[in-house]
C-alpha positions, -999 to +999 in steps of 0.1 A: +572-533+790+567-547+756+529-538+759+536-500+758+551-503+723+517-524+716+499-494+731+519-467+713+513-483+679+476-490+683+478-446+699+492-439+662+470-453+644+446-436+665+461-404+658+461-405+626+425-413+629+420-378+648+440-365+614+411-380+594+386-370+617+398-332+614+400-330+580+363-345+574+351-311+588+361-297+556+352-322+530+322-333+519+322-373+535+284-384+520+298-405+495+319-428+518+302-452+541+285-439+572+298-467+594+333-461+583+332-422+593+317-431+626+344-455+629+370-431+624+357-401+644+352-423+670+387-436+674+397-402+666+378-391+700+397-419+717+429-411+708+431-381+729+428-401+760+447-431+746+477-404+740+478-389+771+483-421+787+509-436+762+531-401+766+531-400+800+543-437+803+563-432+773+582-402+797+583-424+829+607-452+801+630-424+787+634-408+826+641-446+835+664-449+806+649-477+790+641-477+751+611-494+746+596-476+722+614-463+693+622-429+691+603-418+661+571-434+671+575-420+707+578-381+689+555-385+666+529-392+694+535-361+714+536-340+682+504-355+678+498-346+713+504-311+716+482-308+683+455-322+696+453-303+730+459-272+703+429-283+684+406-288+716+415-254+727+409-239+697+383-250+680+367-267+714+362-298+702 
């Protein structure tokens, strides 16, 4: 089960991507490179399926009772969850 901590780090940074990509609706983003915007809003769009998956294995672990992923990282990824399904149902992303 070590590769669901692999899989919840690489869903952070993912996540914070999704941050990025959110917060480029509002700011003007023509002075960075292109290829680095697509790259984030891209792994942004990922990281909604990517999360759903890592915190729904991350509740089979904790109803197992095995801590393979560090608390902290395991919250902050279904905070970032229940943002994200916020963010799609409001703003229909």
């Amino acid at each position: 089960m070590r590769w669901l901590l692999l899989i919840s780090r690489i869903g952070f940074l993912c996540n914070i991507c999704y941050a990025f990509s959110v917060i480029a609706r509002y700011i003007n983003l023509k002075s960075l490179n292109q290829d680095v915007v697509a790259t984030i809003v891209v792994l942004g769009v990922v990281s909604i399926l990517l999360n759903t998956i890592v915190n729904v294995l991350w509740l089979y672990t904790l109803i197992r009772q095995q801590k393979v992923v560090p608390v902290f990282l395991g919250i902050s990824n279904f905070l970032f969850l229940i943002l994200q399904f916020f963010n799609i149902l409001l703003f229909q992303l």
